[in-house]
N, C-alpha and C positions, 0 to 999 in steps of 0.2 A: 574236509568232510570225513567222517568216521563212517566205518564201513557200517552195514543195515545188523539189528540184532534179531535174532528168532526168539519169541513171545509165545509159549503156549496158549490155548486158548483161556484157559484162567485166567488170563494178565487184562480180560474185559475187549480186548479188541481181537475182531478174525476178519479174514480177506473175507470175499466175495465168493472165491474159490474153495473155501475151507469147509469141508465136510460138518455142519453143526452136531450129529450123533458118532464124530470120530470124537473120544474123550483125550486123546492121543494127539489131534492135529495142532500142529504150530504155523506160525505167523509171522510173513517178516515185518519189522517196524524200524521207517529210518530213525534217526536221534529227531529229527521234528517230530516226530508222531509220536515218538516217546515222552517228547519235552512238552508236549500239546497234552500231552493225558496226563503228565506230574502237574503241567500248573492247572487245569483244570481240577483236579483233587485239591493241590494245595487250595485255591482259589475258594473254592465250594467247603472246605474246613475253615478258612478264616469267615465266610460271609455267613457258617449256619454258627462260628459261635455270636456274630452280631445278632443273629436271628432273635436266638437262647436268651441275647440282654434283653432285645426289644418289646418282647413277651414281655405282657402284665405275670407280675411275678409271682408267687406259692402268696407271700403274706399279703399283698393286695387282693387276690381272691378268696382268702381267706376270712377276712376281715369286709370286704364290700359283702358275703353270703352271708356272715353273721349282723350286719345291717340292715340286709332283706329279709331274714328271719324276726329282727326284733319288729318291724315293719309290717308284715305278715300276722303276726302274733297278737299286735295292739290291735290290727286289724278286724280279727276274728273277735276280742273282746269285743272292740266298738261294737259290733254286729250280733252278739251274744247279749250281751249289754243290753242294749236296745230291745231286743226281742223279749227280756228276763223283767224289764222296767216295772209297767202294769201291772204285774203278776205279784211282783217282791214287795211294790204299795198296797195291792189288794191285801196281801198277807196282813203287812204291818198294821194297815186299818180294822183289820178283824182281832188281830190279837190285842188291839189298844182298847177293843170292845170287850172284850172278855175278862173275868175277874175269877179264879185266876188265870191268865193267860195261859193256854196251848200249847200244845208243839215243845218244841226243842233244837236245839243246833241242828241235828239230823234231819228237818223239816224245814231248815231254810231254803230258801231261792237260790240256786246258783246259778250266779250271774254267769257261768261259763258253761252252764248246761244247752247243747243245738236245739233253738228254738227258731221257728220262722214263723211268717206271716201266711193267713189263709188263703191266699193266693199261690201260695208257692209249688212245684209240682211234686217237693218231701210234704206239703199237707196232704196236697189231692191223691197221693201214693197214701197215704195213711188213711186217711177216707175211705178209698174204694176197698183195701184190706178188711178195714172194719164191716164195710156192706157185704163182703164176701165172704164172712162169717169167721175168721181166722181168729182163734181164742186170744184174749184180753193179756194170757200173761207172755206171750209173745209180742206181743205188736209193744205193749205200755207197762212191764212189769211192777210192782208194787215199789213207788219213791225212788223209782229210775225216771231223771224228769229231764235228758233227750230226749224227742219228741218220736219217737218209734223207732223201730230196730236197725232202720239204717242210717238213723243218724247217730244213734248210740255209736254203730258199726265205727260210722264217718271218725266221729270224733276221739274213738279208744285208736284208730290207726293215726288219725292225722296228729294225738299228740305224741305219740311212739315215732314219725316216720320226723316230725319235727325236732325233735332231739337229739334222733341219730345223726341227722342233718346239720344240726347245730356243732355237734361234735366231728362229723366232718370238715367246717367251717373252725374249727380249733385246730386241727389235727393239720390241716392243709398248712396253717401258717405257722407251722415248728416242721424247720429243714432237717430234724434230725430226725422224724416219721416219715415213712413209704408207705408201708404198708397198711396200718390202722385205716388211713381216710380211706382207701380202694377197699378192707373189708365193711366199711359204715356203709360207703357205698352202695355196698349191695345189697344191705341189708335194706337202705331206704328204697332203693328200687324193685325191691320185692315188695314193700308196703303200698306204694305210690301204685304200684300194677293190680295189688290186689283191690284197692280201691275203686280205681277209675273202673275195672270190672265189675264192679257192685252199682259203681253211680252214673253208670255209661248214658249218654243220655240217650231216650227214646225207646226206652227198655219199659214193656208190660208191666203193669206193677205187680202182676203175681208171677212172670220170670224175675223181676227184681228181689222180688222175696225170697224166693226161690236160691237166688243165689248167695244171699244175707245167710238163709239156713243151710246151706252146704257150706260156707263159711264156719258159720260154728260147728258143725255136722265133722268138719277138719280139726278142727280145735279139738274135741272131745275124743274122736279118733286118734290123735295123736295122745292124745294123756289115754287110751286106753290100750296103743298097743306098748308105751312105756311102763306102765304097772304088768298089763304081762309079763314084760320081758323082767323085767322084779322080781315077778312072784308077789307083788301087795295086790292081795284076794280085793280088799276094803277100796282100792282105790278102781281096780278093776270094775267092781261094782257102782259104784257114783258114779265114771266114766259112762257105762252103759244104761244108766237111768238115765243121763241126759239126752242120750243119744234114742235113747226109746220114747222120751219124752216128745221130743219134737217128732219121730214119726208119727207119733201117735196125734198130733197135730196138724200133720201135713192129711192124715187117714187116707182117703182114696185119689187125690188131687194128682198126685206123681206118686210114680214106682217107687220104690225104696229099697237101695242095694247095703247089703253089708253082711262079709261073712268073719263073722267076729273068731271061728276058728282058727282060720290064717291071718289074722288081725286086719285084714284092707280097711282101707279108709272107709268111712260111709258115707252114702250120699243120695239125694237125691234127685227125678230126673234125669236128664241127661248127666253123662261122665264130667264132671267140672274140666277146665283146660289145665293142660300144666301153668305152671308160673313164666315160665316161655314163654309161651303163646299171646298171657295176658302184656306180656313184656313188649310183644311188638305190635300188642294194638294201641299202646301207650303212647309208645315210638317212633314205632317203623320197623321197627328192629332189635332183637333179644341178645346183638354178638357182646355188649358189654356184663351182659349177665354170665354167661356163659364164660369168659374171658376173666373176670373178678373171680369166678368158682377156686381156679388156680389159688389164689391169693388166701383165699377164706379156707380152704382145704390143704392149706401147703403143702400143695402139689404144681406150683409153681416151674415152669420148664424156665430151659436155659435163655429164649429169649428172653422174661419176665429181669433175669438177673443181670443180662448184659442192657437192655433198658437202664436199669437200675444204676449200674455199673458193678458190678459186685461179682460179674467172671474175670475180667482184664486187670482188674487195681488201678481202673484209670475213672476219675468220676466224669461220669455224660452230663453234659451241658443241658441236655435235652433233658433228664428225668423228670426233672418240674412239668414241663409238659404233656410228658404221657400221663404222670399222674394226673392231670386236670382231664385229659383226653378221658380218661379211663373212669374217674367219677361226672363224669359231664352228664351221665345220662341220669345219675343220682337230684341233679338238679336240674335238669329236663322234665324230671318226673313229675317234680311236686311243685315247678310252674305251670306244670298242664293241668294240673288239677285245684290250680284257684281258679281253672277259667270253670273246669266241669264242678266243682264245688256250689262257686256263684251262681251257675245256671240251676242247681237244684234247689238250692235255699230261696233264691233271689233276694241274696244279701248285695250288699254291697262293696266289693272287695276292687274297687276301681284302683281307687289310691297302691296295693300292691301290683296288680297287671300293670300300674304306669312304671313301677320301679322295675320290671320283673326284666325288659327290654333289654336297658343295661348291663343286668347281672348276668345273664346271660352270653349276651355280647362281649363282657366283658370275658368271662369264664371260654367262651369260644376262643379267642384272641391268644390266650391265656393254652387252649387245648391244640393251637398250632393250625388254627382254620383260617387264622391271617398272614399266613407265612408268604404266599406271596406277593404281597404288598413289601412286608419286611423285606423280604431277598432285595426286590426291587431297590429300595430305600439303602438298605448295606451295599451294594451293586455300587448303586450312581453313587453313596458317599465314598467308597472305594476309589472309584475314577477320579472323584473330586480329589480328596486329598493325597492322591496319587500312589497311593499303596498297591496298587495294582500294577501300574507301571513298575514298581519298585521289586518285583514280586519278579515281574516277567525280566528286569536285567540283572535278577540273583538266580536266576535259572538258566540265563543265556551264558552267564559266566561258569557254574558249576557242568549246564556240558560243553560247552565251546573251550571253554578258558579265558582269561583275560585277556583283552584286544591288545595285540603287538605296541 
């Protein structure tokens, strides 16, 4: 037996007796407990790169999102479609009456314009606006044929948040990108969050308005404190007739903040939330926003690179996974909101919430939330085909030596 060796406490193991706030104290460790913590290491590196294989991999997630997407997609047509039907016939019957016929391209029906059914609670929302006296070129602009401002809203974010989407769905499945899917990502979870905000269910319909016009109220404020900082007078100007237009709309109903001197946002009402805030009522939780900032700002810290593998010169088994980890909430986002979508239109979007189960599931699996079923599985096939045994008498040999 080989005499015991002293182990700083660095080395992960300290006595019982070992001071924890000495940074200084050492540890004796016979050659068992040293040999018990190499194959423990060694062990736990061969079973986390089974792990790594058993993950649904970058191009299977890749490729399954962009299946949910085309699925999604058709879906919303179907349901657009439908809503658009009677309306696009009425047209054609009228202009087949007329000699010479009316209209023009720009007065067609568009079948992909948000339209719902009188019962829906985006009608009854548009109804009670109109009885509330809130001018016509806000709720219904002139040959804007969304069905009022928040579905306009709805549908200029949801095909913006589906694209970026789509391209994270690209982006995943080429092993020679990192970093692209994790900035998409965030960019859809900032859409996804500013949505559900706007379409939360069980919102007033004059707080829902409300927050439809400090939406664009943000919009306009940012192109007006951009031309400031220019110097374009011209743009500065149209910036601030939009932005006076709608107060002048909203008149005594809510406060109205904006000091266009220091350029701050305007708004009205209460202070809108940050994009946080909206983020973890989405979720649960904003730490992937927050976290992707790095990535989109590259300002990216040392963990972000050793993830990656790009401080050591060793590639991490694991990257594929953070990366899914890390856009997971990108696709979190914008299943949550077929369900808040469907509940305001009262469309019909069944057929994607039955796929949505999967994709997710799968993307989880994928983000390292089934790791320990895997371990389990590498574990017991370890034992089975005896690599583990073989493991522990290449280690009894290296400190003991070969048996006499």
């Amino acid at each position: 037996m080989r005499p015991s060796t002293r182990v700083g406490t660095l080395g992960g193991m300290r006595e019982e007796d070992a001071s924890p706030a000495d940074p200084d104290a050492v540890v004796e460790m016979s050659p068992e407990q040293i040999r018990s913590v190499v194959m423990e290491l060694r062990e736990g590196s061969e079973v986390g790169k089974m792990i790594a294989v058993m993950r649904p991999q970058r191009d299977v997630l890749g490729s399954t999102l962009d299946l949910w997407l085309d699925l999604f997609q058709a879906n919303l047509f179907q349901q657009t479609a439908a809503a658009s039907q009677a309306i696009a016939e009425a047209q054609a019957r009228r202009r087949a009456r007329e000699n010479p016929p009316s209209g023009g391209a720009d007065d067609d029906v568009q079948l992909t314009a948000w339209r719902v059914a009188h019962d829906a609670p985006a009608a009854h929302d548009l109804v009670q606006w109109r009885s509330a006296g809130w001018a016509e070129e806000i709720l219904q602009p002139y040959r804007e044929q969304d069905e009022g401002p928040v579905l306009r809203f709805a549908h200029r974010i949801m095909d913006a948040a589906l694209d970026h989407l789509r391209g994270v769905a690209v982006l995943m499945a080429d092993e020679r990108l990192d970093r692209p899917p994790l900035a998409l990502s965030r960019v859809v979870l900032d859409a996804a969050a500013h949505l559900h905000h706007v379409l939360e269910p069980g919102l007033d319909p004059e707080e829902r308005l409300v927050r439809i016009l400090n939406e664009l109220l943000a919009r306009a404020g940012e192109d007006y404190r951009a031309a400031m900082r220019e110097g374009d007078r011209s743009r500065q100007d149209e910036a601030a007739e939009e932005i006076t237009a709608i107060f002048e709309t909203v008149g005594s109903r809510r406060p109205m903040h904006w000091n266009r001197q220091r350029g701050s946002l305007p708004f009205i009402g209460a202070r809108p939330p940050f994009t946080s805030k909206m983020i973890d009522d989405l979720l649960g939780g904003s730490s992937a926003w927050t976290q992707l900032s790095g990535v989109v700002h590259n300002k990216e810290d040392d963990g972000w690179r050793i993830m990656l593998g790009l401080t050591l010169g060793i590639e991490n088994p694991h990257k594929g996974q953070y990366i899914a980890l890390q856009s997971l909430g990108a696709v979190l986002g914008v299943v949550v909101l077929t369900d808040v979508i469907e509940g305001y239109t009262h469309w019909d979007l069944s057929a994607t919430r039955e796929a949505s189960g999967s994709l997710t599931s799968l993307w989880a699996a994928g983000a390292g939330m089934l790791d320990d079923t895997y371990r389990e599985r590498a574990m017991q096939q370890r034992r089975d085909d005896g690599s583990s045994e073989r493991l522990a008498v290449e280690l009894a040999r290296a400190f003991d030596g070969p048996e006499p």
